[in-house]
Residue frames as a rotation matrix with the C-alpha (Angstrom) as fourth column:
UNK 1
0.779 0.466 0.420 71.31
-0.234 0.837 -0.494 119.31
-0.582 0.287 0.761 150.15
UNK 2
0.036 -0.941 -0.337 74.73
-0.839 -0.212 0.502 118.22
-0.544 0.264 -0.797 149.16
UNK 3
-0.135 0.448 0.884 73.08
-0.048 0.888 -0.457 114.48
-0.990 -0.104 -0.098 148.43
UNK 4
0.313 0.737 0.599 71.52
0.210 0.562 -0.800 115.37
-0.926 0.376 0.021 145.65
UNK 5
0.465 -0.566 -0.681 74.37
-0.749 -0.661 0.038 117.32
-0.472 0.492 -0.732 143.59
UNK 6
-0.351 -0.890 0.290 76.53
-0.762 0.452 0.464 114.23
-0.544 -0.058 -0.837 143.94
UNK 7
-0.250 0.416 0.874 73.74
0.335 0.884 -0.325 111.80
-0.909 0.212 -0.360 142.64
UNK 8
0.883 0.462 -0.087 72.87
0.038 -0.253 -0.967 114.09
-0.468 0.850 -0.241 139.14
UNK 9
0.032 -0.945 -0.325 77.09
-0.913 -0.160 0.375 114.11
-0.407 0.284 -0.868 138.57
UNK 10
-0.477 -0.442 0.760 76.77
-0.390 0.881 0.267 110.71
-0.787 -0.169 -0.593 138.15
UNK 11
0.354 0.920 -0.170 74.09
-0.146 -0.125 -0.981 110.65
-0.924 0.372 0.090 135.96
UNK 12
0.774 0.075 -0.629 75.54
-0.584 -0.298 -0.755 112.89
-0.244 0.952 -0.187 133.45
UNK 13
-0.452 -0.820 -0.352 79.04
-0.784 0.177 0.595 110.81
-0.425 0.545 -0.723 133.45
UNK 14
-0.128 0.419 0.899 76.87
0.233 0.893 -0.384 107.56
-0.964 0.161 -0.212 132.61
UNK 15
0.755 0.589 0.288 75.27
0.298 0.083 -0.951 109.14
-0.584 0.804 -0.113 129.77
UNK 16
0.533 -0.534 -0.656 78.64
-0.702 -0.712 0.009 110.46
-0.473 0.456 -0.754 128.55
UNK 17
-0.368 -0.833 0.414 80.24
-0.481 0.551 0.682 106.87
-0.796 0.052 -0.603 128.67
UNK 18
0.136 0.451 0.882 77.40
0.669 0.615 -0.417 105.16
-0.731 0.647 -0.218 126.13
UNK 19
0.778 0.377 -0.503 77.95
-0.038 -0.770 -0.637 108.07
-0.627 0.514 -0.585 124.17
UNK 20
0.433 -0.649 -0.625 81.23
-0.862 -0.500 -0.078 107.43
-0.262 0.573 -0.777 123.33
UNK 21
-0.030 0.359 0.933 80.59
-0.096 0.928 -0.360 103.73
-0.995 -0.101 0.007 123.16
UNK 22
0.370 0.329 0.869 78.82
0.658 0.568 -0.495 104.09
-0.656 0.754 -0.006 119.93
UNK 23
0.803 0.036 -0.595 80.69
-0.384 -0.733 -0.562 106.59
-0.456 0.680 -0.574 118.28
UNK 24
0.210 -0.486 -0.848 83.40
-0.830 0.371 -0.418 104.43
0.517 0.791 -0.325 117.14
UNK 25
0.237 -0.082 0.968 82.99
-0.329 0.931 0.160 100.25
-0.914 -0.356 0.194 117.32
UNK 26
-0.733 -0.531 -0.425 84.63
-0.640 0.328 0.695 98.11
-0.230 0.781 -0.580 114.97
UNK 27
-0.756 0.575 0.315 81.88
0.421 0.794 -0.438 95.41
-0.502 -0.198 -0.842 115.34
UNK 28
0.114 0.905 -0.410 79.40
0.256 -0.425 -0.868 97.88
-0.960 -0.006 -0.280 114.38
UNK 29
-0.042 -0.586 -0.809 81.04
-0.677 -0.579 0.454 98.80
-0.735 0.567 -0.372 111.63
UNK 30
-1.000 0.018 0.008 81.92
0.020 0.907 0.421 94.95
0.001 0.421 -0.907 110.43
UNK 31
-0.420 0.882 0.215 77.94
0.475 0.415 -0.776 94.75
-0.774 -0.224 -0.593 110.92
UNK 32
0.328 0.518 -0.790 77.16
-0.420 -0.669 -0.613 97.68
-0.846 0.533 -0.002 108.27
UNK 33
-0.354 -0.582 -0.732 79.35
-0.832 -0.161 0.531 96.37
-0.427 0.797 -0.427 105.96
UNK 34
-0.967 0.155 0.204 78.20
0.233 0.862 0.450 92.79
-0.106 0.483 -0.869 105.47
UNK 35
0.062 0.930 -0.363 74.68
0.024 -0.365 -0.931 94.59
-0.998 0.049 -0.045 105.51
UNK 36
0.262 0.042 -0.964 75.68
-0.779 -0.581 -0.237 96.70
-0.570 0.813 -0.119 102.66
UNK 37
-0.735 -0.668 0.114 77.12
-0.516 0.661 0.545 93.04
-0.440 0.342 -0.830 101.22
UNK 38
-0.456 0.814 0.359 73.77
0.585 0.578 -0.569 91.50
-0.671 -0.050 -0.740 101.56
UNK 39
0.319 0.835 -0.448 71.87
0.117 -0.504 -0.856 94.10
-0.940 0.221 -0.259 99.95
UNK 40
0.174 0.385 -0.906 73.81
-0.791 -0.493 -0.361 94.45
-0.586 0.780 0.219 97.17
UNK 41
-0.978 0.013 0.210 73.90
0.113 0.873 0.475 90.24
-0.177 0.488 -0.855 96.21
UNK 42
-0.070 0.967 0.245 70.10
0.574 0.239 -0.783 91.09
-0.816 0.086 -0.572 96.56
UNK 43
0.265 0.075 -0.961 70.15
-0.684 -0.688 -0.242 94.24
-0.680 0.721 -0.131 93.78
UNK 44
-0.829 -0.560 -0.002 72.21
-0.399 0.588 0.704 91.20
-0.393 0.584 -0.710 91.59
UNK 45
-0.739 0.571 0.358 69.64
0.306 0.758 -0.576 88.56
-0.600 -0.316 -0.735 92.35
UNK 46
0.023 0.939 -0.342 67.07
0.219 -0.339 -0.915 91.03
-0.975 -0.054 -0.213 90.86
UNK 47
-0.026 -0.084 -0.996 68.93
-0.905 -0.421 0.059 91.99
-0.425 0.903 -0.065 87.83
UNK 48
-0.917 -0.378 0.128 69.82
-0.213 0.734 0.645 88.52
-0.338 0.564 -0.753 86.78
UNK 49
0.076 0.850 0.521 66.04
0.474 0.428 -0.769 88.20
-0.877 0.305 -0.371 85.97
UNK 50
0.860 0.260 -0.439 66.24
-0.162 -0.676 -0.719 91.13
-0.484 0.689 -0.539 83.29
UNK 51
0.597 -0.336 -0.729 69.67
-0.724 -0.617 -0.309 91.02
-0.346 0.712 -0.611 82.07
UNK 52
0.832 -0.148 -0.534 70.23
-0.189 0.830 -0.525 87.52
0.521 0.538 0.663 81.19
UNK 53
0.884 -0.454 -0.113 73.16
0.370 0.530 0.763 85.42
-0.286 -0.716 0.637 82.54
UNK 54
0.180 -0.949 0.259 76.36
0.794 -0.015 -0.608 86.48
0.581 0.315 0.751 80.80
UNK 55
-0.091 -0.258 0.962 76.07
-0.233 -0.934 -0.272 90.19
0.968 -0.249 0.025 82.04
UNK 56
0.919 0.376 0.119 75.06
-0.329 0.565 0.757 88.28
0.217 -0.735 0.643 85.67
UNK 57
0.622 -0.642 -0.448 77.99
0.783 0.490 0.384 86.38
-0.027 -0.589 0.808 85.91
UNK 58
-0.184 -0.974 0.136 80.24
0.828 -0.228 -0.512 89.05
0.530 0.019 0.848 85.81
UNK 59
0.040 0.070 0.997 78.62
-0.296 -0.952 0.079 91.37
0.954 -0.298 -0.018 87.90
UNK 60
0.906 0.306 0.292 78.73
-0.385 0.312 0.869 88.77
0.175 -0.899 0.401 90.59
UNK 61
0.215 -0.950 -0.227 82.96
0.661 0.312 -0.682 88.29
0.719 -0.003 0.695 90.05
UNK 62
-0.177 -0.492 0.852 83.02
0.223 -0.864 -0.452 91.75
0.959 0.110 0.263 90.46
UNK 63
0.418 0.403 0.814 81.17
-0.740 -0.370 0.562 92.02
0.528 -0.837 0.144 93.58
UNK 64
0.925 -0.342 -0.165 82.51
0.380 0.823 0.422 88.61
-0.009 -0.453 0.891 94.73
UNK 65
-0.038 -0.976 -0.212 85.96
0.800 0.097 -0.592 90.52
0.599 -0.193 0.777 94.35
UNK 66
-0.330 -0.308 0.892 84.86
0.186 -0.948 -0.258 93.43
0.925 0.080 0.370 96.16
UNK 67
0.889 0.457 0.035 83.31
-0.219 0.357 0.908 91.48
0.403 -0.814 0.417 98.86
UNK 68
0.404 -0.885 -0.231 86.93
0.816 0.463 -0.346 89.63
0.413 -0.049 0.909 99.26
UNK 69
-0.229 -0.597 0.769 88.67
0.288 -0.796 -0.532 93.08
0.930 0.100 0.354 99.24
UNK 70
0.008 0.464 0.886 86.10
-0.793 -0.536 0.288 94.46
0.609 -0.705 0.363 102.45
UNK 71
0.968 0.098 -0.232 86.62
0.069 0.782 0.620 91.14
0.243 -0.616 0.750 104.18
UNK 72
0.116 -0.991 -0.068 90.67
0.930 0.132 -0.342 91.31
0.348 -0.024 0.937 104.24
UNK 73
-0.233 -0.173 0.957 90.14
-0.008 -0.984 -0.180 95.13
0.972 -0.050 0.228 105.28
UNK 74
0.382 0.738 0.556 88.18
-0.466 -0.366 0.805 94.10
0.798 -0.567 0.204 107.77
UNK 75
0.756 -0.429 -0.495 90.19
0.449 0.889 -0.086 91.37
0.477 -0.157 0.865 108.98
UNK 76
-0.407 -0.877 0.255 93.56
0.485 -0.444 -0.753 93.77
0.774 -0.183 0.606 109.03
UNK 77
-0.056 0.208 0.977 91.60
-0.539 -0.830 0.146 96.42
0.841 -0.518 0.158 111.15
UNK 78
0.764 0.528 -0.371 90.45
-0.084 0.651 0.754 93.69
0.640 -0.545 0.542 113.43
UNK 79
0.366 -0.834 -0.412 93.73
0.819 0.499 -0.284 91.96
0.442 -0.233 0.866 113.75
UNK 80
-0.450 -0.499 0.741 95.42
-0.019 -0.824 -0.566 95.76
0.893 -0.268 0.361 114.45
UNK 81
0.326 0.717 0.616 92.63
-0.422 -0.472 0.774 96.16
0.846 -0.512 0.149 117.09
UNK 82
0.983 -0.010 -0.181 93.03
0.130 0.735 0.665 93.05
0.126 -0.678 0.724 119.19
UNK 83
0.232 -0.821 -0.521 96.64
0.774 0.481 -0.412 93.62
0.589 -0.307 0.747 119.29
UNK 84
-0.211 0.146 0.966 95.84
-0.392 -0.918 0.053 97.45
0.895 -0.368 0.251 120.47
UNK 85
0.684 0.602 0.412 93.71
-0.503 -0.019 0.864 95.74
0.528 -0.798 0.290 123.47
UNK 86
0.856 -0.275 -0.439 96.00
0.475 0.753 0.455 92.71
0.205 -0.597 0.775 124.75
């Protein structure tokens, strides 16, 4: 039964190729990050009820620059990528 050797080889390379699929995507990546973006405008959102507006606005510069900062990172990595592929 030489048939059926040739048809489990294949198998295992399939499952090897998705495997290394998700172990490093940029996309996936760019997806956690604006996660982690989201969640913490929501943590803001929640303080500004308790700690009054002054301390508010300035925890939303700060994060509004540190959002900026992870967008332009993300951007550069991108930009590097796409010139890696073409």
């Amino acid at each position: 039964g030489g048939e059926g050797e040739g048809e489990r080889r294949q198998a295992g390379r399939g499952d090897k190729r998705r495997h290394d699929m998700d172990d490093s995507d940029p996309e996936l990546e760019l997806d956690s990050d604006f996660k982690q973006i989201v969640t913490m405008l929501r943590h803001i959102k929640d303080k500004a009820h308790k700690d009054g507006q002054k301390k508010t606005e300035q925890a939303i510069s700060s994060v509004a620059t540190e959002i900026q900062s992870m967008v332009q990172n993300t951007k550069a990595k991108f930009e590097k990528e796409s010139v890696k592929v073409h």
